[in-house]
C-alpha atoms as an extended CHARMM CRD file, in Angstrom:
* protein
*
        79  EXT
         1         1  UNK       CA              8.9590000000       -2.1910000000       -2.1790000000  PROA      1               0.0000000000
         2         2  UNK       CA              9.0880000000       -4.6270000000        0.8090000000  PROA      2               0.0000000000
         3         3  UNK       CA              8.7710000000       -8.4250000000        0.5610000000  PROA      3               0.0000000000
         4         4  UNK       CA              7.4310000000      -10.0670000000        3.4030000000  PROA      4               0.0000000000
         5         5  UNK       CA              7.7790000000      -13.9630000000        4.0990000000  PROA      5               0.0000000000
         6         6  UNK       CA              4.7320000000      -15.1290000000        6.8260000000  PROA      6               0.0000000000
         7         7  UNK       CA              5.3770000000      -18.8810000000        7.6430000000  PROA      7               0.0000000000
         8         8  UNK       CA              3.2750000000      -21.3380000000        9.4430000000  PROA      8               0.0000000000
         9         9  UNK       CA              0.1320000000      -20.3030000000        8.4360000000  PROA      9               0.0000000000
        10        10  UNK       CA             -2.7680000000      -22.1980000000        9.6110000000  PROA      10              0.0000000000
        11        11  UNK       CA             -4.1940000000      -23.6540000000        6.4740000000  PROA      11              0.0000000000
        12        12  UNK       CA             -7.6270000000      -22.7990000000        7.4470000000  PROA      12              0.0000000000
        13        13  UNK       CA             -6.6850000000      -19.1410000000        7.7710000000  PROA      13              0.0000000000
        14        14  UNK       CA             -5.1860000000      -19.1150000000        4.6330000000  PROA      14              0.0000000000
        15        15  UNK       CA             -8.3660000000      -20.7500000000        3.3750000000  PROA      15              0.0000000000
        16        16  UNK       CA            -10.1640000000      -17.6720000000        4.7610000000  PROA      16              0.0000000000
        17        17  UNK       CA             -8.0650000000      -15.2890000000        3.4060000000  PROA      17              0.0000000000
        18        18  UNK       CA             -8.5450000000      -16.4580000000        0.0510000000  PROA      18              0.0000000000
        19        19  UNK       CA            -12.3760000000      -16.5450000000        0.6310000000  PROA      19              0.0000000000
        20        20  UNK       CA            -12.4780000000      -12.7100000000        1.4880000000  PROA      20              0.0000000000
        21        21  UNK       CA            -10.0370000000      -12.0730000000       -1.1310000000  PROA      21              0.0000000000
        22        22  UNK       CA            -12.6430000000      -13.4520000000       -3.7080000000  PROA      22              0.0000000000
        23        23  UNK       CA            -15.6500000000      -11.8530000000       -2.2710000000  PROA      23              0.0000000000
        24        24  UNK       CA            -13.7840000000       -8.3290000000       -2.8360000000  PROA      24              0.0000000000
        25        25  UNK       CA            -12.4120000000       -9.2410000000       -6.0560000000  PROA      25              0.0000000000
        26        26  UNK       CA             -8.4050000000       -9.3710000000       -5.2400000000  PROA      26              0.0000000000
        27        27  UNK       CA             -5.8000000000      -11.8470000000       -5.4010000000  PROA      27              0.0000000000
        28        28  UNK       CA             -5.5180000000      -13.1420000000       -1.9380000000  PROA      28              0.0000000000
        29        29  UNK       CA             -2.1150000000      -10.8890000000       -1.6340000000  PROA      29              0.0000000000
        30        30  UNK       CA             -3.8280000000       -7.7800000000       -2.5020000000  PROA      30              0.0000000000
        31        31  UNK       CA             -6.1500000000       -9.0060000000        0.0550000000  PROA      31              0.0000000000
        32        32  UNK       CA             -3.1000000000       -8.9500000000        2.3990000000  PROA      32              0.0000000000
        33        33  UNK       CA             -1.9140000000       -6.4630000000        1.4270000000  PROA      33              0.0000000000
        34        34  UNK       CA             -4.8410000000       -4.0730000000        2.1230000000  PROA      34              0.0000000000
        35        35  UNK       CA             -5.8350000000       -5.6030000000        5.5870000000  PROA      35              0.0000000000
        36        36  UNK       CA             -2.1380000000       -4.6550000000        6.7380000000  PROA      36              0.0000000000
        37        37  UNK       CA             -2.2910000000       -1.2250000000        5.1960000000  PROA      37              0.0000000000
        38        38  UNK       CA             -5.7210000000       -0.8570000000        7.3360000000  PROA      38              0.0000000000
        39        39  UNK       CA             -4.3290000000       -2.0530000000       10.3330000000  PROA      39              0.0000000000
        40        40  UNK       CA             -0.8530000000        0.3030000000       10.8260000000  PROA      40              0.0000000000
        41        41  UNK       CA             -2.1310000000        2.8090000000        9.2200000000  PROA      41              0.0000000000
        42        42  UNK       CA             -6.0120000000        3.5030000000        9.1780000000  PROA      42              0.0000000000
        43        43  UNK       CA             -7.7080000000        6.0570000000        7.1810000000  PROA      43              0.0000000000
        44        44  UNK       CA             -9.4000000000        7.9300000000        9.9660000000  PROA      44              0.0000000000
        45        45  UNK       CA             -5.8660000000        8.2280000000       12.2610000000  PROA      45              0.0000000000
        46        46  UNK       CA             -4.9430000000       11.1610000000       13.4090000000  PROA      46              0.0000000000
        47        47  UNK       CA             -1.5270000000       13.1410000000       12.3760000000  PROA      47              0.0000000000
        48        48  UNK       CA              0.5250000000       14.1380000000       15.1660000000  PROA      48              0.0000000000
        49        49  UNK       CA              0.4450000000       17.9010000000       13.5400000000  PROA      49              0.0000000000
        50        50  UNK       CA             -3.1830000000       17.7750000000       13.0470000000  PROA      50              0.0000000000
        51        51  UNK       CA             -3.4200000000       16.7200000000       17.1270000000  PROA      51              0.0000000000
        52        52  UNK       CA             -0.9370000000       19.0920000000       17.9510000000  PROA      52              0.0000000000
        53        53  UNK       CA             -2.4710000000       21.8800000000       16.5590000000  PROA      53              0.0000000000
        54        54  UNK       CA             -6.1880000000       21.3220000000       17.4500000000  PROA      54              0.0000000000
        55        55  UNK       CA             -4.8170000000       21.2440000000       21.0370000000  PROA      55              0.0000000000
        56        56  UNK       CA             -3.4850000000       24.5970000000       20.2530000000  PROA      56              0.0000000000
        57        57  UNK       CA             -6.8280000000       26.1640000000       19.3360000000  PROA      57              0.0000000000
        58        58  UNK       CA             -8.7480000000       24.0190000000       22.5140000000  PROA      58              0.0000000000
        59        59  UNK       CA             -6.8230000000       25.7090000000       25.0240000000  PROA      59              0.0000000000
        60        60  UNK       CA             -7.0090000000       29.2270000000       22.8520000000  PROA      60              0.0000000000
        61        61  UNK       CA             -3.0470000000       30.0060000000       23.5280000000  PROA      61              0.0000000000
        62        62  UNK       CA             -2.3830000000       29.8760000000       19.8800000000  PROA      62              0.0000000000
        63        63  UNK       CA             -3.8160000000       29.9520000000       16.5220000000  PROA      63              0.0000000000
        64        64  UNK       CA             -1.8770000000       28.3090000000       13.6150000000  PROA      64              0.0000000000
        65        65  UNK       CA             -2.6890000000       27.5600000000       10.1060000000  PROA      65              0.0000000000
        66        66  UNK       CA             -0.7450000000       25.5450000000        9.0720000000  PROA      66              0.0000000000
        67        67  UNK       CA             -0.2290000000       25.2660000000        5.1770000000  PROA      67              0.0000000000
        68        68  UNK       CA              2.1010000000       21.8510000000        4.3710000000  PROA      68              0.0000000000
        69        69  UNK       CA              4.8690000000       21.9730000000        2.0670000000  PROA      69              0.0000000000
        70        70  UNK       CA              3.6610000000       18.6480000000       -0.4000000000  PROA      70              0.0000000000
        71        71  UNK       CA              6.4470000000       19.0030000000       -3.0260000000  PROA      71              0.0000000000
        72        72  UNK       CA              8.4700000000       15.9640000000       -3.5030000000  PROA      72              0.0000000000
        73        73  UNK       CA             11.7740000000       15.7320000000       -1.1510000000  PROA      73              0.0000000000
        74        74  UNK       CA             15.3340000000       16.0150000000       -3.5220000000  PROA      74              0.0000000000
        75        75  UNK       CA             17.1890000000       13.1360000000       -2.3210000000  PROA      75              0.0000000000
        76        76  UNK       CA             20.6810000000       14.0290000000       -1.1960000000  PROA      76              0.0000000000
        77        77  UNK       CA             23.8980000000       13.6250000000       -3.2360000000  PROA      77              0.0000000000
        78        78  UNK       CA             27.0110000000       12.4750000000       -1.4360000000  PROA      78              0.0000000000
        79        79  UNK       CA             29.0950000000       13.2370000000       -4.8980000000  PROA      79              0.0000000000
């Protein structure tokens, strides 16, 4: 996991950050943490493959189902 340093804060944005934190029931890092995860990465983006292939069946040249391999990746061995 990733450790990430912000310095010179404004005090009254940390302030607020601690404030929303509360109101949702989080540390203020969880807090953080989940505004950055919503930010880069949002729930409602869309996948390059999912874009890719919906432009596929707009312009009707191609149909494809696409069924995604979701077992875990081996990592390699350099032994």
């Amino acid at each position: 996991m990733s450790v990430v340093t912000v310095r010179n804060l404004p005090e009254e944005t940390h302030r607020a950050l601690k404030a929303r934190a509360a109101e949702h029931h989080r540390s203020t890092e969880a807090e953080i943490r989940f505004i950055l995860e919503n930010a880069v990465r949002p729930k409602d983006r869309i996948k390059l493959g999912s874009l890719l292939a919906e432009i596929g069946r707009e312009v009707e040249f191609v149909e494809i189902e696409i069924d995604r391999d979701k077992t875990a990746i081996e990592p390699l061995s350099f032994e």
